[in-house]
Each structure stands twice: as structure tokens, then as C-alpha cells.
C-alpha positions, 0 to 999 in steps of 0.5 A: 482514499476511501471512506473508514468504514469502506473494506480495504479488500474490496477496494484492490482492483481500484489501486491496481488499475490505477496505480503508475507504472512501476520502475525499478529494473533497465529494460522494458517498464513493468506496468504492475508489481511482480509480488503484492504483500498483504495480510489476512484482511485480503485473503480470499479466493478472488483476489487470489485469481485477480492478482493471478490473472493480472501476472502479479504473485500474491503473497497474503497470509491465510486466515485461520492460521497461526501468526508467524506467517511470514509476513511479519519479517516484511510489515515492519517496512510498512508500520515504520513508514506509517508512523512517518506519516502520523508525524504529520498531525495534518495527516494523522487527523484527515481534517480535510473533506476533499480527497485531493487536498488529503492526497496532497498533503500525502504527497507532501509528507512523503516528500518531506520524509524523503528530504529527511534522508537526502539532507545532511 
């Protein structure tokens, strides 16, 4: 978690050093996604060559092109997810200084709308 006015391009080598290994397929653990989804706020040459040199296929919509690149089809999954979480009124306001304890309540309102799904 970053501040609000910290650019989230800047922040993409952070999360992807430091994010879990992916599961997912039998055989041997993939450390990194194969594919990263993201949109014009994440277009630039250097993350086109970071994602490249980190075996990961960037799929970024282009600045300065028409709308209806293609990732529409893709972000609802994300909006709809967010929304979940702004449910959560805790998580919607970020009242709490501490990063652990937002990621906490993160984590808990991740497992809730899990819970949702598996409870009859």
C-alpha cells in the first residue's frame, strides 16, 4: 500500500518482487504470472522491458489510442472485485494509519467475500 498521490507505475517492480509465488497449474511453482493486465496508466517503455525481462508478457493498453483496446472485456473482473471491497466501509474510508492493519482488514474482507461464495 502506497500513499494517494504516489504513481502506481512507479510502484510495479515493488509488487512484483515481492508478491507470492503463483499457484495454479500441477508441476514445477511458477514464481511470476505469465501474463500482467493493466491500463494506460502503466504504458511506458520501461515496464514494457521489466515485465519482458522478468519472463512476464505485458498486456497494457497504449496511450494516445482509441478506447476499446481490448481490455475492456477483462476490467470488469477488476471493478466488480473493488466494489466487493468498498462494501466494507472500513476499507472504503483507510481510517487506519498503519499499513499493517489496513492490510489486515484487506485480507479479511477478501476472506469474507470468499465466504459469500463458499456458504450456502
Amino acid at each position: 500500500m502506497t500513499a494517494a498521490n504516489v504513481n502506481e507505475v512507479t510502484q510495479v517492480f515493488q509488487v512484483l518482487t515481492d508478491m507470492p509465488p503463483v499457484g495454479g497449474k500441477p508441476g514445477p511453482p511458477r514464481e511470476k504470472p505469465e501474463h500482467l493486465q493493466g491500463y494506460r496508466g502503466y504504458d511506458s517503455e520501461p515496464v514494457r522491458q521489466l515485465l519482458r525481462w522478468l519472463g512476464i508478457t505485458p498486456v497494457l493498453a497504449e496511450r494516445n489510442t482509441e478506447h476499446g483496446s481490448g481490455l475492456g472485456v477483462f476490467r470488469w473482473f477488476i471493478e466488480r472485485t473493488i466494489a466487493w471491497l468498498h462494501a466494507f466501509g472500513r476499507r472504503r474510508r483507510r481510517l487506519d494509519r498503519l499499513t499493517e492493519v489496513q492490510e489486515a482488514f484487506l485480507r479479511l474482507a477478501c476472506s469474507l467475500i470468499c465466504l459469500r461464495f463458499l456458504s450456502p
